[in-house]
Every structure is written in C-alpha cells, then in structure tokens.
N, C-alpha and C positions, 0 to 999 in steps of 0.2 A: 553863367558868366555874364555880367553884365556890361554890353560894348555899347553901353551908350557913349562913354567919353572913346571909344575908339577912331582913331583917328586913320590907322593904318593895320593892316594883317601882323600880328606881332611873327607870325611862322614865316609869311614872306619878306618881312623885314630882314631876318636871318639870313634865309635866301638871298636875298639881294647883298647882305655882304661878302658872303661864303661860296655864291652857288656859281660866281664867274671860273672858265675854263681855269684848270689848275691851281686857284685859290686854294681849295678844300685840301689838295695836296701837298702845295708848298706848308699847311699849316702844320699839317702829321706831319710830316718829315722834319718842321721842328720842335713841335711839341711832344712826338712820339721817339723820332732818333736821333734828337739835339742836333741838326744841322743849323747854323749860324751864318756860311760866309756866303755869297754870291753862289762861289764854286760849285761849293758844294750841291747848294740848293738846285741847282744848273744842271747838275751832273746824277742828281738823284731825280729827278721828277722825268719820267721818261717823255720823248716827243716836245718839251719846252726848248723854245728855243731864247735867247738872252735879253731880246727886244720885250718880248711878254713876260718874262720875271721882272726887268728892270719896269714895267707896267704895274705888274699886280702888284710888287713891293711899294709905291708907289700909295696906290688904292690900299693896301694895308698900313702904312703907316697915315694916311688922309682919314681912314676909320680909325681909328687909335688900336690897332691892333697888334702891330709889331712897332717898335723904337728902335733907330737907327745910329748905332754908335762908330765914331770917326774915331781913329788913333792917327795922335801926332807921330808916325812914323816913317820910315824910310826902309820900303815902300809904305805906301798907303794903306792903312789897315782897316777895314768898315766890317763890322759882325752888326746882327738884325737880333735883336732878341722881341719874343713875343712878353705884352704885356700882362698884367691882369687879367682885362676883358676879354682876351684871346685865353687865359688858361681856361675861364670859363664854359669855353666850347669845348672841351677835353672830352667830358664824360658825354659828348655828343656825337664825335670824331667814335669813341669807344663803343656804342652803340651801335652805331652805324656798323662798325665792322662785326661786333654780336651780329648784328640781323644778317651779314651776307654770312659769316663762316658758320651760321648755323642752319638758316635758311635757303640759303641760296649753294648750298656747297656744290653742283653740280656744274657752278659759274666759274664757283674761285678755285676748287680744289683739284688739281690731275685724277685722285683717287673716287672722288665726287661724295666721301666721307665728309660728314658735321665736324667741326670742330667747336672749340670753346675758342673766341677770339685772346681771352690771355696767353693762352698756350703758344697760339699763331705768333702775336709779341712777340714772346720771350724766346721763342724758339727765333725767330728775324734779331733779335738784338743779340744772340748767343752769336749768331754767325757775324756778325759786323767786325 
C-alpha cells in the first residue's frame, strides 16, 4: 500500500464516524429494520436516552450520513432517512454481525451455538 499521500488512518477515520456510543446502532436499526422516526429509533436502541439521539442524529446528518426530512403537517412530522454514503457501510454493519454470530456465539447466543448472521436477520425481521 503506498501511504505516502496519507494523510489520516482511512480505518480510523471510519471509526471516528461510526465508532461514538450508539451510532453504530442507531445506523442498523435503520438500515437493517427501516426505523425512520425519532420514536422509533428512541425506543429501539436500548439504554439511549433522547438528549444523545437528538446528539448523534445531529453528528450523522453533519457527516452526510442520514438526511433529515420535515413534513408540512399537523402535527409535525420529521423521518431521518440514511443516505448513499451511509448505505455504504451496510456490508460492514453485515460483517460485523458474521464475525460475532459465528465467532463469538457464546457472547450473543443463549444456546452458545454459530449461527450464519442472515438467518439471525430474517429470523429478527419475521418477528417484528
């Protein structure tokens, strides 16, 4: 690899967008099971409380990660959709969860069985 022109760690650059408390998770929970509204994201992300979403959302729309859309309504209606550059992390989120439900199954799993992480999905999106 030649880093002569490097300027910064391109892996911690990643980190440094991704790697703040609950980031990584608010971002599966909308690129993995479509949550959009505050609420939602609020009430899925365990342990978050409303001050640090209203933060990290914040810091993800400042990195162009999610875009935040207002409806002219009554009530006031704002959904977060992720952009582009955010789907792009996708098969990295996806990864991530290969390496624990296969590797690590004695962390994630009651039964302390591997899984294939697609299974783990679709089996989480059947129940929703």
């Amino acid at each position: 690899m030649d880093s002569s022109n490097l300027k910064y760690c391109p892996i911690h650059n990643t980190f440094d967008l991704i790697g703040k408390k609950f980031t990584i998770l608010i971002l599966r929970d909308m690129m993995l099971y479509g949550k959009k509204h505050f609420n939602e994201l609020l009430n899925s992300v365990e342990g978050m409380n409303s001050k640090t979403l209203s933060l990290r959302i914040k810091e993800l729309e400042r990195d162009e990660l999610i875009k935040r859309h207002v409806f002219n309504e009554m009530p006031l209606r704002v959904e977060y959709e992720l952009t582009e550059k955010a789907m792009k992390l996708r098969p990295i989120l996806e990864q991530m969860g290969e390496f624990s439900t296969r590797y690590c199954a004695t962390d994630v799993f009651r039964d302390k069985k591997p899984r294939n992480f697609d299974a783990v999905l679709s089996s989480k999106l059947h129940n929703m």
